[in-house]
C-alpha positions as CSV (number, residue, x, y, z in Angstrom):
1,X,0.0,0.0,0.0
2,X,3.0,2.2,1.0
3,X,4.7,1.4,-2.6
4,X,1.7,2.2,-4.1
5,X,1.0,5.5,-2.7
6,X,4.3,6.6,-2.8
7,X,4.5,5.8,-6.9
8,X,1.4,8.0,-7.3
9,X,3.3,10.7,-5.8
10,X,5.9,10.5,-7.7
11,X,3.5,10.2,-10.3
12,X,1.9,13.6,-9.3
13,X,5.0,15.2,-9.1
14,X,6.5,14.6,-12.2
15,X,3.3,15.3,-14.1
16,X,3.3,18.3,-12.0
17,X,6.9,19.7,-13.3
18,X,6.3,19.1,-16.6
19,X,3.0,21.1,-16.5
20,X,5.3,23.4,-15.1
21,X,7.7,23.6,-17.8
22,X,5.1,23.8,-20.4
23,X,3.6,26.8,-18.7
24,X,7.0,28.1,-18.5
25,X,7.4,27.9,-22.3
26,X,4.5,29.5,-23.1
27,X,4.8,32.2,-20.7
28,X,8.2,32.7,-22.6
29,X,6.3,32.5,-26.1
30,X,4.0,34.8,-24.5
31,X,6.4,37.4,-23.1
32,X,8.8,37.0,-26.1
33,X,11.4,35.8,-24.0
34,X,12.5,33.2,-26.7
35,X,15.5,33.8,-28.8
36,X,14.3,35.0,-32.6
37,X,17.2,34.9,-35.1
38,X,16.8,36.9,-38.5
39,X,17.1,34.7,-41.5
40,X,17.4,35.8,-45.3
41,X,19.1,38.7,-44.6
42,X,20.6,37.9,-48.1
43,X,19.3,35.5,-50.9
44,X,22.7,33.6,-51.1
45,X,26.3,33.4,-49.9
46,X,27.0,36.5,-52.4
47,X,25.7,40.0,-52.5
48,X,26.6,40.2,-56.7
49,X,30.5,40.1,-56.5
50,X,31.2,40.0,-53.2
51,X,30.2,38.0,-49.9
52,X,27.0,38.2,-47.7
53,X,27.0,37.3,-44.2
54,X,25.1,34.0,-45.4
55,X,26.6,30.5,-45.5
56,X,25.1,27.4,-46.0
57,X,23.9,25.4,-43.6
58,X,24.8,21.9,-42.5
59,X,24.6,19.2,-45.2
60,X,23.6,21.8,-48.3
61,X,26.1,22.1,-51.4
62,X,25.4,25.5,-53.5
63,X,26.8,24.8,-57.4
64,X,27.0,28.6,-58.5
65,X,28.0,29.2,-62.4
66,X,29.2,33.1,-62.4
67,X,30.0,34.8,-65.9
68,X,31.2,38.3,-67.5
69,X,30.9,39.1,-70.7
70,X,33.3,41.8,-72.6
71,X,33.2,45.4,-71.9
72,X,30.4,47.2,-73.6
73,X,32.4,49.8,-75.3
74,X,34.4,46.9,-77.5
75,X,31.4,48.0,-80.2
76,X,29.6,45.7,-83.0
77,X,32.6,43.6,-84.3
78,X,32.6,42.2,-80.3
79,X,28.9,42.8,-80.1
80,X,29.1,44.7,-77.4
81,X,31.2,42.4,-75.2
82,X,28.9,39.4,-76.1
83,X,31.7,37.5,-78.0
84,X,33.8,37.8,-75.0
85,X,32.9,35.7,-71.7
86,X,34.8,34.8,-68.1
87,X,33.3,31.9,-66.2
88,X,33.5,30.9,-62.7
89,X,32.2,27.5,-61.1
90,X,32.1,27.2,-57.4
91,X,30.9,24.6,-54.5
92,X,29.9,26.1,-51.3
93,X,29.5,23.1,-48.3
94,X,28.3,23.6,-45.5
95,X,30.4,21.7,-42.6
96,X,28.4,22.9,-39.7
97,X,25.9,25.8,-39.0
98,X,28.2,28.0,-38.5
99,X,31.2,27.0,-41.0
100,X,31.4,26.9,-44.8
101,X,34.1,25.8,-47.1
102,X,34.4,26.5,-50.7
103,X,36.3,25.7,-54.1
104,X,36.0,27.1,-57.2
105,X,38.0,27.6,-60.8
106,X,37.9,30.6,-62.9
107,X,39.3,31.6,-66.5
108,X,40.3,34.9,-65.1
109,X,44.0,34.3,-64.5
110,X,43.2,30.5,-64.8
111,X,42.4,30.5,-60.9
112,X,42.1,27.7,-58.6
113,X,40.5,29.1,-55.3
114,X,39.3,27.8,-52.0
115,X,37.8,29.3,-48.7
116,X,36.1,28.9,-45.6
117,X,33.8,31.6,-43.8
118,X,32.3,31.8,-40.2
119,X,29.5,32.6,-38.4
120,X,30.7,34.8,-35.3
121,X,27.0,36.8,-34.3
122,X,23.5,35.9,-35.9
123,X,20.7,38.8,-35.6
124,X,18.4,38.6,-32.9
125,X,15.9,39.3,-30.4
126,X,13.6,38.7,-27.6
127,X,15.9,36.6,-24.8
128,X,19.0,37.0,-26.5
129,X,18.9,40.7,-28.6
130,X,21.6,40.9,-30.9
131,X,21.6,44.1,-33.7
132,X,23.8,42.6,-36.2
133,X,24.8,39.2,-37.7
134,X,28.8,38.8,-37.8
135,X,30.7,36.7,-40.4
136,X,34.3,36.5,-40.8
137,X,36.2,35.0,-44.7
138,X,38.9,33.9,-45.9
139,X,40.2,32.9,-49.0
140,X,43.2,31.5,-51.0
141,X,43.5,31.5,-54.1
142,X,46.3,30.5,-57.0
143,X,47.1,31.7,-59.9
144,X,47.8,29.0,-63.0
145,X,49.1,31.1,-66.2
146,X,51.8,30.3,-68.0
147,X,55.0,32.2,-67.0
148,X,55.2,33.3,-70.8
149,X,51.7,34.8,-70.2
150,X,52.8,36.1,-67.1
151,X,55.7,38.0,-68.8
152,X,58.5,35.5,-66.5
153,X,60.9,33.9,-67.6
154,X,62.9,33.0,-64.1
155,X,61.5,30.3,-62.4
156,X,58.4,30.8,-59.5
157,X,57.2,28.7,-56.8
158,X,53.9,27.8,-56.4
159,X,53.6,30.2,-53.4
160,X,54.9,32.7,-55.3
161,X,51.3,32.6,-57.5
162,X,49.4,32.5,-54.6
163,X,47.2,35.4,-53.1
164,X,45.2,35.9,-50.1
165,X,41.6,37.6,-48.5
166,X,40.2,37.9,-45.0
167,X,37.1,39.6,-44.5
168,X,34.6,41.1,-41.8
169,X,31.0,40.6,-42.8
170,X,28.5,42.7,-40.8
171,X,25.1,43.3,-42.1
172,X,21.8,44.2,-40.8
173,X,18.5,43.2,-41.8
174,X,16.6,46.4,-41.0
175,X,13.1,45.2,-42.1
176,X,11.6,42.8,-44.3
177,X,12.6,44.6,-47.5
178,X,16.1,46.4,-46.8
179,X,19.3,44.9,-45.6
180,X,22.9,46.2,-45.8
181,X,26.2,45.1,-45.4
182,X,29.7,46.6,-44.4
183,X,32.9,44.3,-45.7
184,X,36.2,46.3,-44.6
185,X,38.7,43.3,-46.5
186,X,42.6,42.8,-46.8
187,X,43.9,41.2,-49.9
188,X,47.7,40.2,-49.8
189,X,49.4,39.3,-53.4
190,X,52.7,37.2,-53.6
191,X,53.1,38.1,-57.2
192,X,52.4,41.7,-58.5
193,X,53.7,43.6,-61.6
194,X,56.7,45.2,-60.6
195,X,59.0,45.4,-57.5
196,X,57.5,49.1,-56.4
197,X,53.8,47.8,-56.7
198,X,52.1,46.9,-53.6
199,X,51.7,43.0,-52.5
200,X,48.7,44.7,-49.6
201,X,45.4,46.2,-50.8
202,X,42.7,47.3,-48.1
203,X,39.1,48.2,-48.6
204,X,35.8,49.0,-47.2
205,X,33.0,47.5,-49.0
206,X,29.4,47.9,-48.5
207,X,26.5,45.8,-50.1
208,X,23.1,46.4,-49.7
209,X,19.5,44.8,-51.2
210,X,15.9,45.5,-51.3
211,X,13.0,43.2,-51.6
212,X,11.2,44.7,-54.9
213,X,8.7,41.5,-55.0
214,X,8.4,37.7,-53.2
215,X,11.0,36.9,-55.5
216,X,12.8,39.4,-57.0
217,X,15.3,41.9,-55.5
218,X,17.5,44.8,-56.5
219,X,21.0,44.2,-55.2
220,X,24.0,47.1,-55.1
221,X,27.4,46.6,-53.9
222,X,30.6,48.9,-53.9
223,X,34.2,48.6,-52.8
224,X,36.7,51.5,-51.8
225,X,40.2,50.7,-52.6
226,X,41.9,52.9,-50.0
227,X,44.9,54.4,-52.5
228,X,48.5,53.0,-51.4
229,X,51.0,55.5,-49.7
230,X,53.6,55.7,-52.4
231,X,51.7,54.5,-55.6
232,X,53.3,52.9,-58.1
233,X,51.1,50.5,-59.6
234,X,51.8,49.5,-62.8
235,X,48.5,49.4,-63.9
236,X,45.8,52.0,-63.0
237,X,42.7,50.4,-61.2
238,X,39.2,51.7,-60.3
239,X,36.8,51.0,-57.5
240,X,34.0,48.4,-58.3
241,X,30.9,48.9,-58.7
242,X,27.9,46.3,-59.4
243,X,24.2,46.6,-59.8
244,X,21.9,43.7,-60.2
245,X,18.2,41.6,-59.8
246,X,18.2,38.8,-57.9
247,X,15.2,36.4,-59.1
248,X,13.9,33.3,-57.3
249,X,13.2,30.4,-59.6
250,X,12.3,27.8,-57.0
251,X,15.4,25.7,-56.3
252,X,17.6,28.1,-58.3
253,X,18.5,31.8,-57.7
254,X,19.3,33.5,-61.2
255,X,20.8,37.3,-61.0
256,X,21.6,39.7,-63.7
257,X,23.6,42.3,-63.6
258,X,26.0,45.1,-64.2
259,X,29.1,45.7,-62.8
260,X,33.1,47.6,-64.4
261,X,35.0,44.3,-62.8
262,X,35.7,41.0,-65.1
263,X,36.7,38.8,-62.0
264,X,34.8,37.3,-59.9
265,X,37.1,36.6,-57.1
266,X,38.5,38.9,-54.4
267,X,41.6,39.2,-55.2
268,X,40.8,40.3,-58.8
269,X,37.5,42.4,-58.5
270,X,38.8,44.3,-55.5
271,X,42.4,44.9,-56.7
272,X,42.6,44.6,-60.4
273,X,39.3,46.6,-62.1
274,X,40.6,48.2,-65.0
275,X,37.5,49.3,-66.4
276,X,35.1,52.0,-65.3
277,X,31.9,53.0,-65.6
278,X,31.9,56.4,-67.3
279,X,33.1,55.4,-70.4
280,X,31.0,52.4,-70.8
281,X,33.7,49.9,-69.7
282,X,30.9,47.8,-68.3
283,X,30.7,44.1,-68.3
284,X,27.0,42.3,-68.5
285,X,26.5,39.3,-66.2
286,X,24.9,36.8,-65.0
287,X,25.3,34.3,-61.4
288,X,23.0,31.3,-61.3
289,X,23.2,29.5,-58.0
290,X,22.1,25.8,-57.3
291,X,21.5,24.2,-53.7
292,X,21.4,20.4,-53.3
293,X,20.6,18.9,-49.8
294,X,23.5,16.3,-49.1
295,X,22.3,15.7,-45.5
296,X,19.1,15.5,-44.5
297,X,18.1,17.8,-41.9
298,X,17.7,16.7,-37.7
């Protein structure tokens, strides 16, 4: 009788806590106590160009095919840049929720490149506000010309065609339409065009887009090249500038666009635009970026 009574007590008591804890998580619910991160802050792991604060999560590959046609100003014998075209392919993989790791192969420069990037601080509120989401890059990537096309005739290591990006990614989704993006970035070169010319270039990049419809939205991004001390770059180089639409096609994301840079990777775009706006040295382009689920969600 004692055993008995004394297992309906328990019985009463455990029933009891977890009435408890229910009550407890709706009160939370309720109150808004419960932790609410912002997602979709960006459509994809890249603003046009550059990089969003966005990775992919756990288990999900993104195939993206990137291209840049000639410079508009090449006139009708080109058409217009439309003979000409730069490709880049690229796997994105996410490792965990909070790490990515990426390849990808380009024909500017022939590059082979490969990166991971971090989640440091998501947006959020209720129990836990945070204001910003936080997401550190960086990249490697190596170039594969031919020393004759490099103009080289003594021999170079393979370090010596290597270059090298580390970025701060901090964005803000301010509302359901608008978000924006700051990306100050460091881009080392092993190999430039003459002994004088810089091997560091630092900039401040911002990126911003807005929701026009459910699935289409303007994107804009821009990147300061802060000049060099003593310049003596062989080559002169302009800030770039892209403009473009992202559209949602179900499984894909399809975005065309505008920008003065042929490249596609940091090192290049950032660095190396030699074209500019003003005088139509624009390039047409498209990305077109492909998610497969590897791993099945928990």
């Amino acid at each position: 009788m004692r055993l008995k009574t004394l297992l309906i007590l328990v019985l009463i008591i455990q029933s009891a806590s977890l009435y408890s804890q229910d009550i407890d998580k709706l009160l939370e619910e309720a109150t808004g106590n419960e932790t609410e991160y912002t997602t979709a802050t960006f459509k994809s792991t890249r603003i046009i160009n550059g990089q969003s604060i966005e990775r992919m999560p756990i288990g999900q590959l993104d195939f993206r095919i990137s291209h840049r046609f000639g410079q508009f100003n090449s006139g009708y014998y080109e058409l217009w840049g439309l003979d000409q075209a730069n490709i880049h392919f690229g796997l994105d993989y996410g490792i965990t929720n909070w790490m990515m790791v990426g390849i990808g192969r380009g024909t500017y420069e022939k590059t082979y490149d490969g990166s991971f990037k971090f989640t440091i601080l998501r947006q959020s509120k209720g129990k836990r506000n945070m204001p910003i989401s936080l997401s550190l890059f960086t990249s490697i990537a190596i170039n594969t010309l031919y020393k004759s096309a490099l103009g080289i005739e003594s021999k170079i290591s393979f370090w010596d065609r290597a270059s090298y990006v580390a970025q701060a990614l901090v964005a803000r989704k301010f509302n359901e339409r608008f978000s924006f993006e700051l990306n100050p970035t460091y881009v080392h070169r092993n190999m430039v065009g003459t002994e004088m010319e810089p091997n560091d270039v630092w900039s401040m990049g911002a990126g911003a887009r807005f929701k026009l419809t459910k699935r289409i939205s303007l994107n804009a991004e821009y990147y300061y090249v802060i000049p060099p001390i003593n310049d003596y770059r062989s080559t002169k180089t302009y800030n770039p500038l892209a403009v473009g639409f992202d559209i949602e096609t179900g499984g894909h994301v399809f975005q065309l666009l505008l920008t003065n840079s042929v490249s596609m990777i940091e090192k290049g775009f950032i660095g190396e635009t030699t074209s500019k706006w003003n005088n139509a040295g624009i390039h047409l382009g498209f990305n077109i970026s492909r998610v497969f689920g590897l791993k099945k969600a928990k």
